[in-house]
C-alpha positions as CSV (number, residue, x, y, z in Angstrom):
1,X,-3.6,9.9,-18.2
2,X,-3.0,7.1,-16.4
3,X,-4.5,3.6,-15.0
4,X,-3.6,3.3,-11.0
5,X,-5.0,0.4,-9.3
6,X,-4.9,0.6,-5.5
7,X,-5.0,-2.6,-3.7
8,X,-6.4,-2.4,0.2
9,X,-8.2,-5.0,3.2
10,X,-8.9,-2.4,5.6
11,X,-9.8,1.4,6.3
12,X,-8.8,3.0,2.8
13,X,-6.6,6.0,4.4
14,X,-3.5,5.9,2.2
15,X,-6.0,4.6,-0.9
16,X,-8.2,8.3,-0.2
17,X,-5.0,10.4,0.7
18,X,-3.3,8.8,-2.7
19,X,-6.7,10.1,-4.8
20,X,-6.8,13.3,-3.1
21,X,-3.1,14.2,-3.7
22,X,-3.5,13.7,-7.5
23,X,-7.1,15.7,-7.8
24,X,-5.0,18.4,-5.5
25,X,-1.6,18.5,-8.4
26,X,-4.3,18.5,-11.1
27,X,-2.7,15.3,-13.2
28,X,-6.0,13.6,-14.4
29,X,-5.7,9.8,-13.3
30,X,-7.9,7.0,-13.4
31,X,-8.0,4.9,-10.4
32,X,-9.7,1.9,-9.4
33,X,-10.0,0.2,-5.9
34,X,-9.8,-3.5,-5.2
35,X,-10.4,-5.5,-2.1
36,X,-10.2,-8.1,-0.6
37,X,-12.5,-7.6,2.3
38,X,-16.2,-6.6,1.5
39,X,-16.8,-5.1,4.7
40,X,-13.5,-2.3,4.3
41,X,-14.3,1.0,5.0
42,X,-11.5,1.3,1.9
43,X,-15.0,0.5,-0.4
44,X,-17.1,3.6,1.6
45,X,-13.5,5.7,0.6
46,X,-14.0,4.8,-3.1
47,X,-18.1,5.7,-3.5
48,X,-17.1,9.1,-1.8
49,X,-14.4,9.7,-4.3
50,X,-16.1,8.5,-7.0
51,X,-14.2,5.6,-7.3
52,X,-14.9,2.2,-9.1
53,X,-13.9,-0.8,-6.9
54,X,-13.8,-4.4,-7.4
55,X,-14.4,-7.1,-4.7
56,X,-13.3,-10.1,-4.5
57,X,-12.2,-13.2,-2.2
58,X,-8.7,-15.6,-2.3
59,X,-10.1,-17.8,-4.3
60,X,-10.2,-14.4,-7.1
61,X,-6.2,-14.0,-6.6
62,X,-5.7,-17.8,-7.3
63,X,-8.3,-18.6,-10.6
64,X,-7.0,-15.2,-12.3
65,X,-10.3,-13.4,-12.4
66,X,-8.4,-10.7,-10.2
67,X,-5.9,-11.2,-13.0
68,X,-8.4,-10.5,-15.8
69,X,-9.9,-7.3,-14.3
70,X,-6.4,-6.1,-14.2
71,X,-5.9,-7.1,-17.2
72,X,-8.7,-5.2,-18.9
73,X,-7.6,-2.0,-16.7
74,X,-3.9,-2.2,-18.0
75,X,-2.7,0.0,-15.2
76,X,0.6,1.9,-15.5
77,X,0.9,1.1,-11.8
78,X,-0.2,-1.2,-8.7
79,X,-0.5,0.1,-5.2
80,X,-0.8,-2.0,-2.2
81,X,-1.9,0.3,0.5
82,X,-3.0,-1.9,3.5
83,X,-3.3,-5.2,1.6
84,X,-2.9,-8.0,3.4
85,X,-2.7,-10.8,1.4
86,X,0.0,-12.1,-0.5
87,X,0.8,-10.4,-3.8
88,X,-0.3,-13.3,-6.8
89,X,3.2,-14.3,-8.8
90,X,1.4,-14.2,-11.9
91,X,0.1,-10.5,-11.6
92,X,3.2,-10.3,-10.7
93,X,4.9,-11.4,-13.9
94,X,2.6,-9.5,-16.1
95,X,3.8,-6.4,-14.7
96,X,7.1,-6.0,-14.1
97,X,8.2,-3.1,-12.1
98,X,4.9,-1.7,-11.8
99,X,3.8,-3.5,-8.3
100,X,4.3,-1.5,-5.4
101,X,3.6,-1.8,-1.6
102,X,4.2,0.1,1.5
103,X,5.5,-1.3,4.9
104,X,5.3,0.9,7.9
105,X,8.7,-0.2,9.0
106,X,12.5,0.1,7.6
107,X,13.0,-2.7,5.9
108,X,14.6,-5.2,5.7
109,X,13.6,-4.8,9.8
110,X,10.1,-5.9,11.0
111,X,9.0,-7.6,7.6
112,X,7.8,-10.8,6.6
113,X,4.6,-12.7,6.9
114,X,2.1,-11.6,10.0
115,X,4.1,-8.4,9.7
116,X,1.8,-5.4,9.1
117,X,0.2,-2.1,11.0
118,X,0.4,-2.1,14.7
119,X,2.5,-5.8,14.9
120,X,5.2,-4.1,13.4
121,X,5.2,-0.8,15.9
122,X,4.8,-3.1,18.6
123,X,7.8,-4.6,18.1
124,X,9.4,-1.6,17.1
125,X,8.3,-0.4,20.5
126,X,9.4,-3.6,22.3
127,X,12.8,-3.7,20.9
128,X,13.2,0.0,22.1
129,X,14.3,1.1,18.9
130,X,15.2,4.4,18.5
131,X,14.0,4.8,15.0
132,X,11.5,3.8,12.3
133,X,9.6,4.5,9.3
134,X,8.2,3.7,6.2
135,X,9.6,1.6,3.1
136,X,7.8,1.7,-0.3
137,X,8.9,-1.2,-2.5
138,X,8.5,-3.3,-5.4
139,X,6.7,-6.4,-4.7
140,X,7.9,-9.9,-5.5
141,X,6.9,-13.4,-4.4
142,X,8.3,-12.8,-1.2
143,X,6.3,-10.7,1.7
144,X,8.4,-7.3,2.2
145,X,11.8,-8.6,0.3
146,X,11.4,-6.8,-3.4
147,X,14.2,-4.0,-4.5
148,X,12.9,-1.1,-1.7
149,X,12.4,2.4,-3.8
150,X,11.9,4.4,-1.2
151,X,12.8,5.3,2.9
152,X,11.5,7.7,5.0
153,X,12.6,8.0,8.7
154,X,11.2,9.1,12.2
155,X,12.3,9.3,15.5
156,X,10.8,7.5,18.4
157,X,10.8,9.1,21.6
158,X,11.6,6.6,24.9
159,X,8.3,7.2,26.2
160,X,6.3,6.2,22.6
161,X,3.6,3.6,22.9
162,X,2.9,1.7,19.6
163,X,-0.1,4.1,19.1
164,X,2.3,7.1,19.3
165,X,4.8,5.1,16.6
166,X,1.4,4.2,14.6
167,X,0.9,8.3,14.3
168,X,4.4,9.3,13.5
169,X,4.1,6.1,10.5
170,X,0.8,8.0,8.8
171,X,2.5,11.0,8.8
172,X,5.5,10.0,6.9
173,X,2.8,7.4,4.7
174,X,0.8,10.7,3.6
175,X,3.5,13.0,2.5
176,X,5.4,10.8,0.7
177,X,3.9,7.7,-0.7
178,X,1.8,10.1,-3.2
179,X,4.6,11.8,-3.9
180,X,6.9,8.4,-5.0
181,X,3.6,7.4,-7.0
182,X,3.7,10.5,-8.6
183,X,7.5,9.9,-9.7
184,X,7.0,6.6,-10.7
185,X,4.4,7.5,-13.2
186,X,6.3,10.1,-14.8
């Protein structure tokens, strides 16, 4: 069994699709929400699933009582699923290799700080590019530059609005994001 700690500021849909794949495979995790945002729908997602959560504000990432609770959880993995923020060094530190993020983009293309949700298929759509996708990666102390595990690619049609981009980007976030988690774990 192991310790997954998923990390979101918004809505919660890759956090309850993540939870659902694993009660689906029958593997026996234990996961635990945190936020940053104590209105997130992502905290409505945990009491549904049965989910403990943790809230907290900035001021929690920088005096290390985020730190602590993760400490006592001693997770075999960290997910940030729609997390906003930037990623504390020393959480960091303590667990190398096991800090994880997705960017709904092909990185190293539309990262970086401000960089997240429909921003990045905005500009994907204002560039006219002809692709995109998703990138899971390990996180560092940099927004979107850790060693990328993972790509996943979609097409974009010349008549796409950053809505249509935004759809095509969940699909490709559901089917495989659980799926890399899955592989990392084992």
């Amino acid at each position: 069994m192991k310790n997954i700690v998923l990390f979101a500021s918004g809505s919660g849909t890759n956090v309850e699709n993540i939870i659902e794949y694993f009660k689906d495979i029958d593997v026996k995790n234990n996961f635990f929400v945190f936020t940053n945002n104590p209105d997130a729908f992502v905290i409505e997602r945990a009491k549904k699933l049965d989910v403990p959560y943790f809230v907290f504000n900035k001021q929690g990432l920088k005096d290390g009582a985020v730190l602590h609770k993760i400490m006592e959880i001693n997770p075999d993995l960290i997910v940030l699923a729609g997390f906003l923020l930037m990623f504390p060094a020393s959480i960091i530190e303590k667990h190398p290799n096991k800090v994880i993020n997705i960017h709904p983009a092909l990185l190293p293309k539309y990262g970086g700080k401000g960089m997240y949700g429909m921003r990045v298929h905005e500009a994907v759509v204002a560039n006219k590019e002809s692709e995109t996708g998703i990138t899971i990666h390990y996180v560092n102390e940099k927004y979107d530059e850790g060693a990328i595990i993972f790509q996943a690619k979609t097409n974009i049609e010349p008549d796409f609005s950053p809505q249509d981009v935004a759809n095509a980007i969940h699909k490709l976030e559901y089917e495989y994001f659980p799926k890399v988690i899955s592989d990392l774990l084992t």
